[in-house]
C-alpha positions as CSV (number, residue, x, y, z in Angstrom):
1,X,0.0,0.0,0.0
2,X,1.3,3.5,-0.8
3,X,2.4,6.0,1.8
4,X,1.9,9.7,1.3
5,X,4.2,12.0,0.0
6,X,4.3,15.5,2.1
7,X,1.1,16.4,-0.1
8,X,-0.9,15.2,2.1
9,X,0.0,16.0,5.6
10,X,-1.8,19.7,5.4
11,X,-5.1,17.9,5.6
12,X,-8.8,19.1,7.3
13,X,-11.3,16.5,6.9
14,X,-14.7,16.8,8.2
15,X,-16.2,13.5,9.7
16,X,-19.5,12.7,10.3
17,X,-20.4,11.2,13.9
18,X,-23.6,10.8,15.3
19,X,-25.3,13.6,12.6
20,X,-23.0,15.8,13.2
21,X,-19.7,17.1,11.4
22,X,-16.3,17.6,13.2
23,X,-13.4,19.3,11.6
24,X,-10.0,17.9,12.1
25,X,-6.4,18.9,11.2
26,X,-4.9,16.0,10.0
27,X,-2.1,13.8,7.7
28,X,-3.8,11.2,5.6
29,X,-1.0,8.3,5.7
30,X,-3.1,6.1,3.9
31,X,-5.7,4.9,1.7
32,X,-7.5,2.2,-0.1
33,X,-10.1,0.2,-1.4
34,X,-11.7,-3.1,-0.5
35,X,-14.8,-4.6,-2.4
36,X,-17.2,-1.2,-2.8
37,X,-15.1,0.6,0.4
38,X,-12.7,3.2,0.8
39,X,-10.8,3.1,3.8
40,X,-8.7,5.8,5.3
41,X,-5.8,5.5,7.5
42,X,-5.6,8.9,9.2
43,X,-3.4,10.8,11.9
44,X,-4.9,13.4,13.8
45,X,-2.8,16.1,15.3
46,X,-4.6,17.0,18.2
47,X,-4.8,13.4,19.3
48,X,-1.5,12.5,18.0
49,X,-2.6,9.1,17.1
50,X,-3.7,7.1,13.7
51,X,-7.3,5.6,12.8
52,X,-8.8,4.0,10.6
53,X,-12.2,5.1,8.8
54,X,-14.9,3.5,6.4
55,X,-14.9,7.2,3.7
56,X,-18.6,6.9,4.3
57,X,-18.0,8.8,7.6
58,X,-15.8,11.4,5.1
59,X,-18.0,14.8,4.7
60,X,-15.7,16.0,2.8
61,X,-11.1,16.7,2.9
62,X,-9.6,20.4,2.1
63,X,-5.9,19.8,0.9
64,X,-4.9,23.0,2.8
65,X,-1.6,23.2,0.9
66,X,-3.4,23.5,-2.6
67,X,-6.3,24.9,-1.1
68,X,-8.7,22.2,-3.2
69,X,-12.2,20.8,-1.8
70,X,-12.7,17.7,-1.9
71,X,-16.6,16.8,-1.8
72,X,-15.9,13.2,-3.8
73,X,-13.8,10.6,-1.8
74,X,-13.3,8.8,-5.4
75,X,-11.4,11.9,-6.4
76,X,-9.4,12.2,-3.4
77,X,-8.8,8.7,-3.2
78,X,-7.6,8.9,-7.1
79,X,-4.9,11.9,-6.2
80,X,-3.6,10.2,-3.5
81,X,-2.7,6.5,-5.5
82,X,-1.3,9.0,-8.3
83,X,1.2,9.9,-6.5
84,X,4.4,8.1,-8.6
85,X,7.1,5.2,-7.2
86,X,9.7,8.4,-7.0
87,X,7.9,10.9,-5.2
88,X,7.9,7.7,-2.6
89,X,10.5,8.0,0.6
90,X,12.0,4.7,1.0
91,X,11.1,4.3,5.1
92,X,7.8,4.3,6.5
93,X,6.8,8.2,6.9
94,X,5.5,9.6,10.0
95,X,3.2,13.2,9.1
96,X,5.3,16.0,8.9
97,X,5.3,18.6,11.7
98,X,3.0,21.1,10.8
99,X,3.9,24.9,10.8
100,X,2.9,27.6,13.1
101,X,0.5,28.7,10.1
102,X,-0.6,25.1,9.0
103,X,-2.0,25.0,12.9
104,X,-4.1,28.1,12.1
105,X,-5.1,27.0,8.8
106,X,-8.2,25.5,10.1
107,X,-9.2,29.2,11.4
108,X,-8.1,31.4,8.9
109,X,-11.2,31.9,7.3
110,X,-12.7,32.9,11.0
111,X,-9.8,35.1,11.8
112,X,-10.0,36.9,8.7
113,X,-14.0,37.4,8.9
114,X,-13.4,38.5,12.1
115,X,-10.2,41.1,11.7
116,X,-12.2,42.8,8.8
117,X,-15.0,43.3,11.6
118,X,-12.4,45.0,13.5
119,X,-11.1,47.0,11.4
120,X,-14.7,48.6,10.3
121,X,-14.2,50.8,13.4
122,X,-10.5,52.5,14.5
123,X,-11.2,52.4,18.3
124,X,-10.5,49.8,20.8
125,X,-8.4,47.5,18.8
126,X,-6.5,46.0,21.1
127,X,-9.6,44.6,22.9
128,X,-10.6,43.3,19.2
129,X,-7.4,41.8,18.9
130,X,-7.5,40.0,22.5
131,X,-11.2,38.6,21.5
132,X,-9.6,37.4,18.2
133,X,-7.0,35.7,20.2
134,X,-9.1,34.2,22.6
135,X,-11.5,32.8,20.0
136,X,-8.4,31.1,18.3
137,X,-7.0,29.5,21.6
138,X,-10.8,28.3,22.5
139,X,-10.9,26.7,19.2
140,X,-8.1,25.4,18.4
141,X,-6.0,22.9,21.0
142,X,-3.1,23.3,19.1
143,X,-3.0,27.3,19.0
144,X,-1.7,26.5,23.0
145,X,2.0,26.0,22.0
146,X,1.8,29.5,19.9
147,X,3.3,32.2,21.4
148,X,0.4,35.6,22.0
149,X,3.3,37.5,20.2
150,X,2.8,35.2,17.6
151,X,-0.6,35.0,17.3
152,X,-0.9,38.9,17.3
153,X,1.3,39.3,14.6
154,X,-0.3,36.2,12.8
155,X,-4.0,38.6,13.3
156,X,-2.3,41.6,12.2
157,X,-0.9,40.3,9.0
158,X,-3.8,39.5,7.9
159,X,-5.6,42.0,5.7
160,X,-9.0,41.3,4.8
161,X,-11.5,43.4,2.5
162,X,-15.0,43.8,1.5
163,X,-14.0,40.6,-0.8
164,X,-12.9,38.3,1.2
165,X,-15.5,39.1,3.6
166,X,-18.1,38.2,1.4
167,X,-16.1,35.2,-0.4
168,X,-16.1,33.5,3.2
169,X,-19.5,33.8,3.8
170,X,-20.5,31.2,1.9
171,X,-17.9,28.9,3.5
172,X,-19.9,29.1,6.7
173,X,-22.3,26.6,5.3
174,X,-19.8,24.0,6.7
175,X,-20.3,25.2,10.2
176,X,-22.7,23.6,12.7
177,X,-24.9,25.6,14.2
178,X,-23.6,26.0,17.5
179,X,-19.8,27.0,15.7
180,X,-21.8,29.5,13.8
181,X,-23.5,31.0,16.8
182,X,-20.0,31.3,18.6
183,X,-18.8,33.0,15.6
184,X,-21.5,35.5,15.2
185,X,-21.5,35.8,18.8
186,X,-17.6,36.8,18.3
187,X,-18.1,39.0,15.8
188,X,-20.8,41.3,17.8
189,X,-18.5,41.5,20.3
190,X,-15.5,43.0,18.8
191,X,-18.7,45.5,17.2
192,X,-20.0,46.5,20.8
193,X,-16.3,46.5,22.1
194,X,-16.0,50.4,21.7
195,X,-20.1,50.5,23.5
196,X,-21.6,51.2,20.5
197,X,-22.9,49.5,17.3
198,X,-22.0,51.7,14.3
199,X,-24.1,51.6,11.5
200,X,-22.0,50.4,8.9
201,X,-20.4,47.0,11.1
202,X,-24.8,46.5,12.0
203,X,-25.0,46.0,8.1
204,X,-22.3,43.3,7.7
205,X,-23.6,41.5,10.7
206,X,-26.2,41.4,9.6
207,X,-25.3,40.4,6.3
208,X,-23.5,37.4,8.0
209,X,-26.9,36.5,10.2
210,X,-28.5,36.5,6.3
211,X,-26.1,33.9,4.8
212,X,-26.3,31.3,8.3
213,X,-30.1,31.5,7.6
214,X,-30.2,30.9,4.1
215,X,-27.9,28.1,4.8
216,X,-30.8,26.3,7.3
217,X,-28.5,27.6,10.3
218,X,-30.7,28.8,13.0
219,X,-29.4,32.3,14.7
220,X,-30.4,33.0,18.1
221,X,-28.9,36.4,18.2
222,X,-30.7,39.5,17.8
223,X,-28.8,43.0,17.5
224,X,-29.0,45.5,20.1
């Protein structure tokens, strides 16, 4: 059976348990088939240990490093037994470290949603940027061996616009509802941080509110 190369160690798949979908940061070390199945051998970096799924408990994979969706296991399966003999190390691989950014991968999306609500309005940053921060750490296990110089910097190089904004709203789709509530929950927070609501950051709130409803997501927020 083939082992990956280092394509495949930037990996968020979403898994279905019990109706629900849970997002992981993982390495896929391997993968194949057996009568109609697809099986995946996969190493979770929060856990730091291997299992073994059926795909049919596969949402769906996001190859962060290429930045490609993949809704069809068949596909993903196919990519991953095309990779040739020579791209092949010759020892059993164990998933590659990931970077300081590959940690954050799985919340960049949020990050950035949430740093261009900050930035509508000039005052109070640095309490945006310590909501932001805390958001990231209560999200992610693995943001707790990043440094807070770190993640400030990693918050303050991002530069999101009216664009990307609304490119990641339809994204959200993927959340379940109670990620999409803490989110907007988030998000009016950093708005009210300065005591006030101004009129432009109550429009893209509530354009956010708009796209988790037409997605089926029920909102239980109302705006002040």
């Amino acid at each position: 059976m083939q082992q990956p190369t280092d394509k495949f160690y930037n990996i968020q798949v979403n898994l279905i348990k019990n109706g629900q979908i849970y997002k992981e940061h993982v390495a896929i070390r391997n993968m194949w088939s057996k009568g109609r199945s697809i099986f995946l051998d996969i190493y979770f970096y929060r856990l730091q240990k291997s299992f073994v799924f059926d795909s049919v408990f596969v949402h769906d994979i996001v190859d962060l490093s290429r930045d490609k969706v993949y809704t069809d296991i068949n596909k993903f399966f196919q990519d991953f037994t095309h990779v040739s003999a020579s791209d092949l190390p010759q020892d059993t691989i164990k998933p590659t470290k990931p970077s300081r950014k590959d940690i954050l991968s799985p919340l960049k999306d949020d990050v950035m949603l949430l740093s261009f609500m900050a930035a509508l309005w000039p005052d109070k940053q640095d309490i945006k940027e310590r909501i932001i921060i805390d958001y990231i750490k209560h999200n992610l296990e693995q943001a707790s061996s990043l440094s807070e110089r770190y993640l400030k910097s990693y918050i303050t190089d991002i530069h999101s616009n009216n664009n990307d904004f609304y490119n990641i709203l339809p994204k959200l789709k993927s959340k379940q509802p109670h990620q999409a509530e803490l989110l907007l929950k988030e998000a009016v927070k950093i708005c009210l941080s300065d005591g006030y609501l101004q009129y432009n950051e109550r429009m893209y709130l509530a354009d956010i509110m708009q796209a988790l409803r037409e997605y089926g997501l029920k909102i239980k927020i109302d705006l002040p």
